[in-house]
TORMAR-296645 format. One record per residue (C-alpha): x, y, z; residue in three letters; chain. Coordinates in steps of 0.1 Angstrom, whole numbers, plus 5000, padded with zeros to 4 digits. Layout:
+------+------+------+------+-------+
:   xx :   yy :   zz : rest : kette :
+------+------+------+------+-------+
:    X :    Y :    Z :  Ala :     A :
...
+------+------+------+------+-------+
//
This chain:
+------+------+------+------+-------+
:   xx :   yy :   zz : rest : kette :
+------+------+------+------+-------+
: 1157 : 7481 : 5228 :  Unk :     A :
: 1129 : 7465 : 5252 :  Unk :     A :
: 1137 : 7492 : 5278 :  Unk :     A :
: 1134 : 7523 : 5247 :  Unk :     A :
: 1102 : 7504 : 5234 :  Unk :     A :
: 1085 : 7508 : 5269 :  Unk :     A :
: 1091 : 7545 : 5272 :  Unk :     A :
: 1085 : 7553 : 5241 :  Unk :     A :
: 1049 : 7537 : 5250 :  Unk :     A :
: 1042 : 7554 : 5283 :  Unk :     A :
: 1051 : 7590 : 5265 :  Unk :     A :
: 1028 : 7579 : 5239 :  Unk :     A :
: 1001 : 7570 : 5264 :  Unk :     A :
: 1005 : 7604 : 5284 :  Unk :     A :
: 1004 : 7622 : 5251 :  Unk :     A :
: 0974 : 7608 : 5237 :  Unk :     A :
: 0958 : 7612 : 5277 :  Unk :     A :
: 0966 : 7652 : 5274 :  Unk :     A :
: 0958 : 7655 : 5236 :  Unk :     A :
: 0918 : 7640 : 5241 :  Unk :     A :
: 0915 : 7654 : 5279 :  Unk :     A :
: 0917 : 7686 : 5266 :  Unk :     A :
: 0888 : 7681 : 5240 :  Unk :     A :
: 0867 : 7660 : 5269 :  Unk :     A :
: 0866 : 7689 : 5290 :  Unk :     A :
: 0840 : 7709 : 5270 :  Unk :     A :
: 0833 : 7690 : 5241 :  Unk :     A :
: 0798 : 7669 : 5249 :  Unk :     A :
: 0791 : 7697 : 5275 :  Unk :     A :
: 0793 : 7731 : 5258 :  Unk :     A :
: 0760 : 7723 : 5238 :  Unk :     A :
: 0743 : 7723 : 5276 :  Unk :     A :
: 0762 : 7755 : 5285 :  Unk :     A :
: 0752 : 7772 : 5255 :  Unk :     A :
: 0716 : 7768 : 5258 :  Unk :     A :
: 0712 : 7776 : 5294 :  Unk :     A :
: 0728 : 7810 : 5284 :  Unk :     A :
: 0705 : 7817 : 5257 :  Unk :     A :
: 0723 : 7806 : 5229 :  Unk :     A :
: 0708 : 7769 : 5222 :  Unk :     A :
: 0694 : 7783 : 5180 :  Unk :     A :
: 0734 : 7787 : 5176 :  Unk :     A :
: 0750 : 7756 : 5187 :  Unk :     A :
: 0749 : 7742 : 5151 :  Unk :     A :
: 0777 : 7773 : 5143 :  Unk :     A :
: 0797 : 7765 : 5175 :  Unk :     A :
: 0801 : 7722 : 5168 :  Unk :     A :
: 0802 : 7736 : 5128 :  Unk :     A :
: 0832 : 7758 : 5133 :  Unk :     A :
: 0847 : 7726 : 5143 :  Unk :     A :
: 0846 : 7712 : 5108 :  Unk :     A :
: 0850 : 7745 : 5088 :  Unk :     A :
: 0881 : 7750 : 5103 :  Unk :     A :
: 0889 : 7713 : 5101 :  Unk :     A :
: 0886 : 7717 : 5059 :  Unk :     A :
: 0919 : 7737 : 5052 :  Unk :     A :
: 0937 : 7740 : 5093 :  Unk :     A :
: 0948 : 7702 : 5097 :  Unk :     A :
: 0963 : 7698 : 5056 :  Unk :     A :
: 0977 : 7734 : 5064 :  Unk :     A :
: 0996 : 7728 : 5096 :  Unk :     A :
: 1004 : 7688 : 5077 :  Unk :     A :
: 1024 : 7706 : 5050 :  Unk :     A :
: 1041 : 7725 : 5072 :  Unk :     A :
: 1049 : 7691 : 5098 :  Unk :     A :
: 1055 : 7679 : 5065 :  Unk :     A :
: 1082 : 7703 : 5049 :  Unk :     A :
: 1089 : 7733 : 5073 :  Unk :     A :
: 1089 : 7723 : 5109 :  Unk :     A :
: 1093 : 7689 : 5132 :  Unk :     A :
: 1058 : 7678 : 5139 :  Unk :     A :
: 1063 : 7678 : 5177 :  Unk :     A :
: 1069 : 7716 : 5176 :  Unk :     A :
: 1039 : 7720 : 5151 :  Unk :     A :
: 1019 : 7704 : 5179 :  Unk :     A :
: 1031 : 7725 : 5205 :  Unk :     A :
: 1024 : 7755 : 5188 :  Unk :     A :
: 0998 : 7748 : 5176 :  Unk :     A :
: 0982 : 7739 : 5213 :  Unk :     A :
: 1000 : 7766 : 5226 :  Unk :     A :
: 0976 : 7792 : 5206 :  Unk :     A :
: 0946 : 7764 : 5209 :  Unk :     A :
: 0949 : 7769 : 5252 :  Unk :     A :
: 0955 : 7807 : 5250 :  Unk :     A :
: 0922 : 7814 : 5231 :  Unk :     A :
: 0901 : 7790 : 5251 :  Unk :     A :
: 0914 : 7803 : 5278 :  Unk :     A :
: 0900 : 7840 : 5265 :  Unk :     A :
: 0870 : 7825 : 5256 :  Unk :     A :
: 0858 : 7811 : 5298 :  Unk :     A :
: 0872 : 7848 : 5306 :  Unk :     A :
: 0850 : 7868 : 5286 :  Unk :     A :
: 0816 : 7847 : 5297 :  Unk :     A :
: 0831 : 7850 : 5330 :  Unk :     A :
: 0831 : 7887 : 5326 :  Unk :     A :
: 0802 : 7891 : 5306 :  Unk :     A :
: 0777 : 7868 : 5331 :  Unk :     A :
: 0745 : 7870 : 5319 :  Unk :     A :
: 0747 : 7894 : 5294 :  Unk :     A :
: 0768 : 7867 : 5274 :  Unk :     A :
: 0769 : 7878 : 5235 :  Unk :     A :
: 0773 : 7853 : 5206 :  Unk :     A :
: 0799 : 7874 : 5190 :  Unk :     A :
: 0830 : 7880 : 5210 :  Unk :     A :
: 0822 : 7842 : 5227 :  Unk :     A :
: 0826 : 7825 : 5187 :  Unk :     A :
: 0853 : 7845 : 5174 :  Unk :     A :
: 0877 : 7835 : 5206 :  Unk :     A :
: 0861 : 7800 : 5205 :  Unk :     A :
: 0868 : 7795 : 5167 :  Unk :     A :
: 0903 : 7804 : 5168 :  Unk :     A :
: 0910 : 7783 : 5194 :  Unk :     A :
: 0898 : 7749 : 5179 :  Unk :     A :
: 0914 : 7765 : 5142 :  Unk :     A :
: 0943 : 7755 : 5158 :  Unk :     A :
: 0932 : 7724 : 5183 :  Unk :     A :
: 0918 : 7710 : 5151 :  Unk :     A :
: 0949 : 7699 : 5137 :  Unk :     A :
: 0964 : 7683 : 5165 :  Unk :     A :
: 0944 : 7650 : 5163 :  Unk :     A :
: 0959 : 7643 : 5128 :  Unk :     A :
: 0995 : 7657 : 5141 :  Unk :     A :
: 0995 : 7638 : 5175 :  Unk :     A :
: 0989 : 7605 : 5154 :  Unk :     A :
: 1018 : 7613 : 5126 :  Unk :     A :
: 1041 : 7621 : 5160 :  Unk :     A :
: 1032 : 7587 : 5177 :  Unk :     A :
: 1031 : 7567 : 5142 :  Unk :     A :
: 1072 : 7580 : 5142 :  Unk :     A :
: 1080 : 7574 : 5179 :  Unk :     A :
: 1068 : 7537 : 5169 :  Unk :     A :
: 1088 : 7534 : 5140 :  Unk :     A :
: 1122 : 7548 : 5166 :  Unk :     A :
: 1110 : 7517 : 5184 :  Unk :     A :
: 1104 : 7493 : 5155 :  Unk :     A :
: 1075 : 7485 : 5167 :  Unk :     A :
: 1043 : 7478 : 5147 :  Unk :     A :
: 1014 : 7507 : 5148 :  Unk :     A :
: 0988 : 7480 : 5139 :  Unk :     A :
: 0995 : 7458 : 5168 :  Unk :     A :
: 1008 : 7490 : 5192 :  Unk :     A :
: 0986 : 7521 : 5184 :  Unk :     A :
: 0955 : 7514 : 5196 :  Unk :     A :
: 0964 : 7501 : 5233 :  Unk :     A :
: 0980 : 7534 : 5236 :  Unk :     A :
: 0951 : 7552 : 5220 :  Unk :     A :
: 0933 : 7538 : 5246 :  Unk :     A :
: 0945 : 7562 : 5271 :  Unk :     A :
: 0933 : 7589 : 5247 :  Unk :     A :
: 0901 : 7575 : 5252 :  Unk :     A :
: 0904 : 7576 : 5292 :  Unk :     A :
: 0920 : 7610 : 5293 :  Unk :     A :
: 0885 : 7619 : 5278 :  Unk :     A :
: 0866 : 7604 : 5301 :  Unk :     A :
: 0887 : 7617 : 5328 :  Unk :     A :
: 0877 : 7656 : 5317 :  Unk :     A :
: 0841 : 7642 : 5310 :  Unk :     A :
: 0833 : 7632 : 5343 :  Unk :     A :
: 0850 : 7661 : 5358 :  Unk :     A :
: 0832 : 7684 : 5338 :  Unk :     A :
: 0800 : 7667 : 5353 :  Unk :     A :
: 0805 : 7664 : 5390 :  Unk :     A :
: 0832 : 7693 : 5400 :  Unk :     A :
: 0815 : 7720 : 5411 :  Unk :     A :
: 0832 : 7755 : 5411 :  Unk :     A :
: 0812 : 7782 : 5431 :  Unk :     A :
: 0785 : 7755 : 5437 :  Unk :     A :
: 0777 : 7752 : 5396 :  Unk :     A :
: 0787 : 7720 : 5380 :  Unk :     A :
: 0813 : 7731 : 5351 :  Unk :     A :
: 0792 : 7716 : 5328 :  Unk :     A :
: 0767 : 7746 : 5331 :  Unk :     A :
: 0798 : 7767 : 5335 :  Unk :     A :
: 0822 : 7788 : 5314 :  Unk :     A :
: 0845 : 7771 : 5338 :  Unk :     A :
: 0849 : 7738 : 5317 :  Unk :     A :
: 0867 : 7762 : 5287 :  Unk :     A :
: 0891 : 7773 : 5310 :  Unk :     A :
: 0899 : 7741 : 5318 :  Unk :     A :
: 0905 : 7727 : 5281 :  Unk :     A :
: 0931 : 7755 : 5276 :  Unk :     A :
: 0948 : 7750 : 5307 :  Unk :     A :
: 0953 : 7714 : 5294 :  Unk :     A :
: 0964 : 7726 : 5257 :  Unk :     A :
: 0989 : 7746 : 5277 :  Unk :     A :
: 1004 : 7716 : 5293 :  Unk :     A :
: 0998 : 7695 : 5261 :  Unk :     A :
: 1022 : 7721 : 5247 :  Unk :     A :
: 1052 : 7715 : 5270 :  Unk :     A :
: 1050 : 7679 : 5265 :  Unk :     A :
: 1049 : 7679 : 5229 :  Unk :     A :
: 1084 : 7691 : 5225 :  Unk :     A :
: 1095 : 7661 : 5247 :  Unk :     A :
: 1085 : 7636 : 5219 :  Unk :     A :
: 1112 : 7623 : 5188 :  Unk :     A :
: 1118 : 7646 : 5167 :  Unk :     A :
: 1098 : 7635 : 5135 :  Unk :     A :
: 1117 : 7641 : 5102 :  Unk :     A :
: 1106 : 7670 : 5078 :  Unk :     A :
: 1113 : 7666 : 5042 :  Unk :     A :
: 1129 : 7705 : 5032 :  Unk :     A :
: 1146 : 7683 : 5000 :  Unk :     A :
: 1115 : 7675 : 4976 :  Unk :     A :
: 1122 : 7693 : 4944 :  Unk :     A :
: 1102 : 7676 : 4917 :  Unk :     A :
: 1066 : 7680 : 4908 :  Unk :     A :
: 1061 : 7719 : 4902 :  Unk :     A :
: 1036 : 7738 : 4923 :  Unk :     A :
: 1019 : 7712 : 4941 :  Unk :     A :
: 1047 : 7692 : 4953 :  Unk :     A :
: 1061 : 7725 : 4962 :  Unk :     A :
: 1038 : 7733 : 4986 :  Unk :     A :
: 1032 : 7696 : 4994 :  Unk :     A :
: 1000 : 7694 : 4983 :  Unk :     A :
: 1003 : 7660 : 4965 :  Unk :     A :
: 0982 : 7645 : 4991 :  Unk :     A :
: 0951 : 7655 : 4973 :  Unk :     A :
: 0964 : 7634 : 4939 :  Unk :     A :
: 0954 : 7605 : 4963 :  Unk :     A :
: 0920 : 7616 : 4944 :  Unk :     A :
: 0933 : 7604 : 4911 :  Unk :     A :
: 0931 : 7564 : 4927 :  Unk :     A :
: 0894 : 7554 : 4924 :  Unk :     A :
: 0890 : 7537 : 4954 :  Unk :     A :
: 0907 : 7563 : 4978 :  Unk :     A :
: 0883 : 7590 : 4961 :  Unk :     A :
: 0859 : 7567 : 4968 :  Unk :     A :
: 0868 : 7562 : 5006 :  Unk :     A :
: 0874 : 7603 : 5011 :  Unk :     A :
: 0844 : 7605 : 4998 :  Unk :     A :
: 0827 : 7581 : 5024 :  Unk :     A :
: 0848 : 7598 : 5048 :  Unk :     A :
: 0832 : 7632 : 5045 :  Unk :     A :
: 0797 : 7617 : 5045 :  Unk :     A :
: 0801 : 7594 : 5075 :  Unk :     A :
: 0820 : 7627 : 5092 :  Unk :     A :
: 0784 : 7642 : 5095 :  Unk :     A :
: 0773 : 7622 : 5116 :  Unk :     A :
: 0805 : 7627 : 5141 :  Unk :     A :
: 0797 : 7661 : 5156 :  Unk :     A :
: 0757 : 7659 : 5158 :  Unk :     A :
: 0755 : 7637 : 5192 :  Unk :     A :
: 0782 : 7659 : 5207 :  Unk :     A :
: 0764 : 7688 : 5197 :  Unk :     A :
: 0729 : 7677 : 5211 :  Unk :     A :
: 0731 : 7645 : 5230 :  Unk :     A :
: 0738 : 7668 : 5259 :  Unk :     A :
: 0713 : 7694 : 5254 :  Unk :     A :
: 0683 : 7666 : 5244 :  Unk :     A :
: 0689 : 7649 : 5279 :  Unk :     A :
: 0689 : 7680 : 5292 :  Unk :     A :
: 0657 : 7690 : 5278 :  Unk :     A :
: 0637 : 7663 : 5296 :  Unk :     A :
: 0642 : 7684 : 5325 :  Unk :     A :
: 0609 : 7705 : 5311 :  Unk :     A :
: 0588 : 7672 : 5319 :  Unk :     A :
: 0575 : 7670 : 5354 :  Unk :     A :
: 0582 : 7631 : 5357 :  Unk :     A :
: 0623 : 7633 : 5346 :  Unk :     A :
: 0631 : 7666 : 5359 :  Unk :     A :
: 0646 : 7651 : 5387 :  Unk :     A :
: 0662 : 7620 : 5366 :  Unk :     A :
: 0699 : 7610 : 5373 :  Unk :     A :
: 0696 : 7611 : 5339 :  Unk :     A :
: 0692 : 7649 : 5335 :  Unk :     A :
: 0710 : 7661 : 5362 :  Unk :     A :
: 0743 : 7639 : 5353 :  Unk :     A :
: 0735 : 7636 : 5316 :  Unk :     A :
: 0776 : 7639 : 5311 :  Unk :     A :
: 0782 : 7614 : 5331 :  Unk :     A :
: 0759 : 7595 : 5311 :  Unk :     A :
: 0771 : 7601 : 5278 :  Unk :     A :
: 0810 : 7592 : 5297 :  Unk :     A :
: 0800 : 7557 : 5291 :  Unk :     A :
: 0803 : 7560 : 5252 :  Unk :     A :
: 0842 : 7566 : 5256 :  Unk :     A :
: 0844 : 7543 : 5280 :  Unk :     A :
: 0830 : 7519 : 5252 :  Unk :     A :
: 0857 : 7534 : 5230 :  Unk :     A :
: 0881 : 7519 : 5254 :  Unk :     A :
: 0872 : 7487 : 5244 :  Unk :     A :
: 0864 : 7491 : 5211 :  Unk :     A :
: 0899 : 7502 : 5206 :  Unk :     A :
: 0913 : 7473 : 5217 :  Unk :     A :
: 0893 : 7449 : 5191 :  Unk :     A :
: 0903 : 7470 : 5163 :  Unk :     A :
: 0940 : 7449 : 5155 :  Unk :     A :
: 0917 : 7418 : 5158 :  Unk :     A :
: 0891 : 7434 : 5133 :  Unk :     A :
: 0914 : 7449 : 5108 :  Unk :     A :
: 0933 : 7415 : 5105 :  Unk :     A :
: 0905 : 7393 : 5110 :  Unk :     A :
: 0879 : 7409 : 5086 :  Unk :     A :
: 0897 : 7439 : 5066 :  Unk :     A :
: 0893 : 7477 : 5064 :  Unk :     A :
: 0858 : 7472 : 5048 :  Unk :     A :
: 0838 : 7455 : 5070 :  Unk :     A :
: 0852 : 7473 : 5101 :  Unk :     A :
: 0842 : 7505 : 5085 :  Unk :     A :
: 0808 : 7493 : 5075 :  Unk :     A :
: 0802 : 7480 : 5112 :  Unk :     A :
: 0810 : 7518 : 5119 :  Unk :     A :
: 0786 : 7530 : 5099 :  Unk :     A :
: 0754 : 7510 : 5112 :  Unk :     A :
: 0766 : 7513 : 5145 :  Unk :     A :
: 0756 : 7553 : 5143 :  Unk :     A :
: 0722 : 7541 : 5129 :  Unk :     A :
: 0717 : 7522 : 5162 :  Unk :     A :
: 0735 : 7550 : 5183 :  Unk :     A :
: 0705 : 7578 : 5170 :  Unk :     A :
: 0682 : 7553 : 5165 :  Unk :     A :
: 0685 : 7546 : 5203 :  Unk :     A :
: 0683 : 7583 : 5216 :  Unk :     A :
: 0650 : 7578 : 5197 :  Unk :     A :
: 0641 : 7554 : 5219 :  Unk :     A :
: 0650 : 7566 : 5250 :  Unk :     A :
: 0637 : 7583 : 5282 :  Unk :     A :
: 0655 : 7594 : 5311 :  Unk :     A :
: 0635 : 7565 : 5334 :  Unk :     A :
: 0635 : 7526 : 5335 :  Unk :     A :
: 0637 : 7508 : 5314 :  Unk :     A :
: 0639 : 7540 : 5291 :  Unk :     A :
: 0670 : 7547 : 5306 :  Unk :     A :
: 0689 : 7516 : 5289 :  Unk :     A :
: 0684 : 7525 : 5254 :  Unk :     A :
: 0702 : 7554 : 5261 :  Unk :     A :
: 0730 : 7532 : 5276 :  Unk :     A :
: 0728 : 7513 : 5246 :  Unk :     A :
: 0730 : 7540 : 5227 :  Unk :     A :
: 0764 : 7553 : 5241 :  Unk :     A :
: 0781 : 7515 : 5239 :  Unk :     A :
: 0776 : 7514 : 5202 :  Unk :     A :
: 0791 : 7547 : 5199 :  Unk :     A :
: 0827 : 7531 : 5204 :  Unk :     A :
: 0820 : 7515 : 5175 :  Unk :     A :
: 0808 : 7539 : 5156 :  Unk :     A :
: 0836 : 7565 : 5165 :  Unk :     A :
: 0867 : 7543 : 5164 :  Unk :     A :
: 0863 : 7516 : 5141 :  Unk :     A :
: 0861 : 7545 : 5113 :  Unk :     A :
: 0883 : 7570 : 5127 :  Unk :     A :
: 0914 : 7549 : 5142 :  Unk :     A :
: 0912 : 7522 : 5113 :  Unk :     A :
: 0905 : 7546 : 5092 :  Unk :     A :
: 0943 : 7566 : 5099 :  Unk :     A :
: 0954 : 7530 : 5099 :  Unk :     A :
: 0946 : 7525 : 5067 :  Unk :     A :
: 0957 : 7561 : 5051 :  Unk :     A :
: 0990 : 7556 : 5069 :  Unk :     A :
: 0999 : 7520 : 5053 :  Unk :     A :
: 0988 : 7532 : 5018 :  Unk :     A :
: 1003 : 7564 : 5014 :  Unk :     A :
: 1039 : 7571 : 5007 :  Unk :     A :
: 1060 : 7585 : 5041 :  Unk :     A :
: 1068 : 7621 : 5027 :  Unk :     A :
: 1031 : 7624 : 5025 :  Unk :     A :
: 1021 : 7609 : 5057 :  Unk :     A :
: 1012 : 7637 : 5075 :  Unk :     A :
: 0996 : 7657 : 5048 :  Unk :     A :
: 0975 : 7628 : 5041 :  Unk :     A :
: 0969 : 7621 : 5077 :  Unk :     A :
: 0957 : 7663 : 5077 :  Unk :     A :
: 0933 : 7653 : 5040 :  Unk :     A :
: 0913 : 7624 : 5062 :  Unk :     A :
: 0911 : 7650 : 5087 :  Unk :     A :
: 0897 : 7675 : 5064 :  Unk :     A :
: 0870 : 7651 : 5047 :  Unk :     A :
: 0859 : 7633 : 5083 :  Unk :     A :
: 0861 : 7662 : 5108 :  Unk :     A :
: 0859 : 7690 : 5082 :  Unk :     A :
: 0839 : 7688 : 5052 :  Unk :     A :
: 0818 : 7665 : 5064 :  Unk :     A :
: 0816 : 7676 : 5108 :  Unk :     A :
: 0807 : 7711 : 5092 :  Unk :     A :
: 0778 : 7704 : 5061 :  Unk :     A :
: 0770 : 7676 : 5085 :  Unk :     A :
: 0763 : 7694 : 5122 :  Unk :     A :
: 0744 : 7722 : 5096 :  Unk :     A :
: 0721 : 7697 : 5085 :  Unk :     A :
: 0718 : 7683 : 5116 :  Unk :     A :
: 0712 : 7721 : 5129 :  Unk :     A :
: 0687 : 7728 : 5109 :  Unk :     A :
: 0666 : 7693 : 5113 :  Unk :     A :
: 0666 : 7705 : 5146 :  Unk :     A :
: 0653 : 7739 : 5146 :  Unk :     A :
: 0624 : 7723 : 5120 :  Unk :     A :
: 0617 : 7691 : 5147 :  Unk :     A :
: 0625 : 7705 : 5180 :  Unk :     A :
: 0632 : 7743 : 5183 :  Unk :     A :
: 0601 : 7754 : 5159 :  Unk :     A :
: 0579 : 7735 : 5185 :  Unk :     A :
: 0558 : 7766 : 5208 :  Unk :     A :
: 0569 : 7748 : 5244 :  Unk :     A :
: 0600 : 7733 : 5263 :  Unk :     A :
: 0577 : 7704 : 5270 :  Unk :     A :
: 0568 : 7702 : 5234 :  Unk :     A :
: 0607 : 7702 : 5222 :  Unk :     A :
: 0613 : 7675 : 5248 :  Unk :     A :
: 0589 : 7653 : 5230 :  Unk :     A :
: 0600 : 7661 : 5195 :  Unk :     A :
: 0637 : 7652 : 5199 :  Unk :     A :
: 0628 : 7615 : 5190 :  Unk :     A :
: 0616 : 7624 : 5153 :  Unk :     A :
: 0650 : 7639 : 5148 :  Unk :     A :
: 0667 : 7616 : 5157 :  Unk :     A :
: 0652 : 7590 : 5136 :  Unk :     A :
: 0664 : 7610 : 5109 :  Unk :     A :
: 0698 : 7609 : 5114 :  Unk :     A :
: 0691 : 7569 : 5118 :  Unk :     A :
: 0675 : 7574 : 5080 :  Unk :     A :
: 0710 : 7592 : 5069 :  Unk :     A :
: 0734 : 7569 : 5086 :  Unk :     A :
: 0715 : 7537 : 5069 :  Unk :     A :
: 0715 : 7549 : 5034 :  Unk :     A :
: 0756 : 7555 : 5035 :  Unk :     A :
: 0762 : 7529 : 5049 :  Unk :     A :
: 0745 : 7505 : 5024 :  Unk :     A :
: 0761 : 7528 : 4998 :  Unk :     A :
: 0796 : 7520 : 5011 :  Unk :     A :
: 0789 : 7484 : 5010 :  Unk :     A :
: 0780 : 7485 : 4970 :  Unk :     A :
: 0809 : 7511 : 4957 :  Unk :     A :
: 0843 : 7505 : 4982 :  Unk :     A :
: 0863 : 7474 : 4975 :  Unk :     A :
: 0884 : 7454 : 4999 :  Unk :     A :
: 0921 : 7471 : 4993 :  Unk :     A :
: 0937 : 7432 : 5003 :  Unk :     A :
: 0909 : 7416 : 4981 :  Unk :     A :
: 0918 : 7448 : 4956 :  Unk :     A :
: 0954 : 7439 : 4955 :  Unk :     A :
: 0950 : 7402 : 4953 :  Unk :     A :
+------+------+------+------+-------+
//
């Protein structure tokens, strides 16, 4: 059993490193790319796509991991057609060089994360059931192995910033999208060497929605998980607004005589690596959290954490001692990120019945990285084009950045203060 519970772990750790490596490789670097080709007004519809895709692909592709097909196959399919259209997507810039068009480069882009989307809620109901085979505790033995999620991020982060193809880094080059679907490609083969996870084809009561095993949504009907999807989708705008322009803002300094020549600027993703390599460690405190002070406070340490993270960008410059607020800012962000996301699937999984998991795994998906990542990097887009991008000079959007971000701070505060009042403690709750 001790030898099947190590394996089980290092396949767990290699799927994780593939499953976030492949997101890494563009993700806090494509914002950067699209403006130096022209295309910086329509980021917000690039980083939104994310979440409107989010709000029906992950509950779609959970029903069917739920009732059709083993979730390990729904994964590799589902990466399979994630790497192809990526793939498409670095081709055509390549082809289209300068004359890139925001058309043909969206539609290949969106259909490649409507189906990467889903594999971040699959990939955890797949490694939840490989740790169950093992009888082994997804509390205490998740996050150390979702650590290496975290480092496979890193890994395409920091390759992204120094690998230079052609003598351009590939994070001002099409370049870094055909290495995410490469990686999705790989992603794909390994899926299918996971446990098979158990699909429910029995179910028979409960009409239409059980049916189509869409009874994760009468999870609404409990007060205090409406409440908490609720605060999901509102905390999930702030997730995709730093990856959408914490890239292009540092980059933007490099309009101003005195940074243009900043490490800063010129390695601004290796900068913004550190914040996953903070998630490494936040990771790790997350079992000591959740037992130590409960679902509630962890998730309201979250949400302040992302009013220090923009209120730090705020604060920052790309030269000493300017420089460390920025640094700052990024080891927050592992608090920010995981002590919502990670404890928050912790906390669906243990209070949701298991012919439901994945479904309801796909519904946190949809309010965090859907609903919310979509209204949410909008919002943020349009803050942006009133603070920064309606300014008449580059030098004059470098210097209006901080405003915006100070607004997000604003945001981020009020939620989180809002949580605090409405969500009860589920182990006070129960008690």
């Amino acid at each position: 059993m001790e030898k099947q519970s190590k394996a089980i772990s290092l396949k767990l750790i290699i799927l994780n490193f593939l499953e976030f490596a492949a997101w890494g490789a563009y993700l806090t670097s494509l914002g950067r790319y699209l403006g130096n080709a022209g295309l910086g007004p329509q980021i917000k519809w690039f980083f939104a796509m994310q979440g409107i895709v989010s709000i029906f692909m992950p509950a779609l592709m959970g029903i069917i991991a739920d009732r059709k097909m083993q979730a390990q196959r729904v994964l590799a399919l589902c990466h399979a057609l994630a790497g192809v259209f990526m793939i498409g997507a670095g081709m055509y810039c390549k082809g289209a060089g300068a004359a890139i068009e925001f058309g043909p480069l969206f539609i290949l882009y969106s259909l490649s994360v409507a189906f990467f989307m889903p594999t971040i809620a699959i990939a955890n109901s797949v490694a939840y059931n490989a740790l169950a085979i093992a009888q082994k505790d997804p509390v205490k033995a998740y996050p150390p192995i979702r650590v290496f999620g975290t480092v496979g991020f890193i890994c395409s982060m920091l390759a992204t910033n120094f690998v230079k193809i052609d003598g351009i880094a590939m994070q001002d080059s099409y370049t870094q999208l055909i290495s995410s679907g490469a990686i999705s490609l790989v992603m794909c083969a390994y899926s299918l060497t996971m446990p098979a996870c158990p699909v429910n084809k029995t179910a028979k009561s409960g009409g239409l929605v059980d049916a189509l095993g869409l009874n994760a949504f009468t999870l609404f009907k409990k007060g205090q998980f409406a409440i908490f999807f609720i605060f999901s989708m509102l905390l999930g705008a702030a997730l995709q607004v730093t990856n959408g322009y914490a890239n292009t803002f540092l980059g933007s300094f490099g309009e101003l005589p005195q940074y243009a020549d900043s490490f800063a600027v010129k390695n601004s993703n290796a900068i913004l690596a550190i914040s996953q390599a903070s998630e490494t460690l936040c990771i790790l405190l997350i079992p000591f959290c959740m037992n130590r002070f409960g679902i509630k406070k962890v998730i309201l340490m979250a949400m302040f954490a992302w009013v220090l993270r923009f209120g730090f960008f705020g604060l920052g410059s790309p030269q000493m001692p300017g420089v460390l607020w920025f640094i700052l800012s990024c080891i927050v962000y592992g608090v920010a990120f995981d002590f919502f996301n990670i404890s928050g699937s912790l906390y669906v999984d243990q209070n949701v019945p298991t012919d439901i998991r994945s479904s309801a795994q796909g519904l946190f998906m949809l309010m965090t990285n859907g609903l919310g990542a979509s209204i949410g990097t909008l919002a943020a887009g349009e803050v942006v084009d009133a603070v920064v991008y309606s300014a008449d000079t580059a030098a004059a959007q470098a210097t209006a950045w901080p405003t915006a971000w100070y607004i997000f701070a604003a945001y981020s505060f009020v939620i989180a203060v809002a949580f605090m009042i409405l969500f009860k403690d589920p182990q006070k709750a129960r008690k």
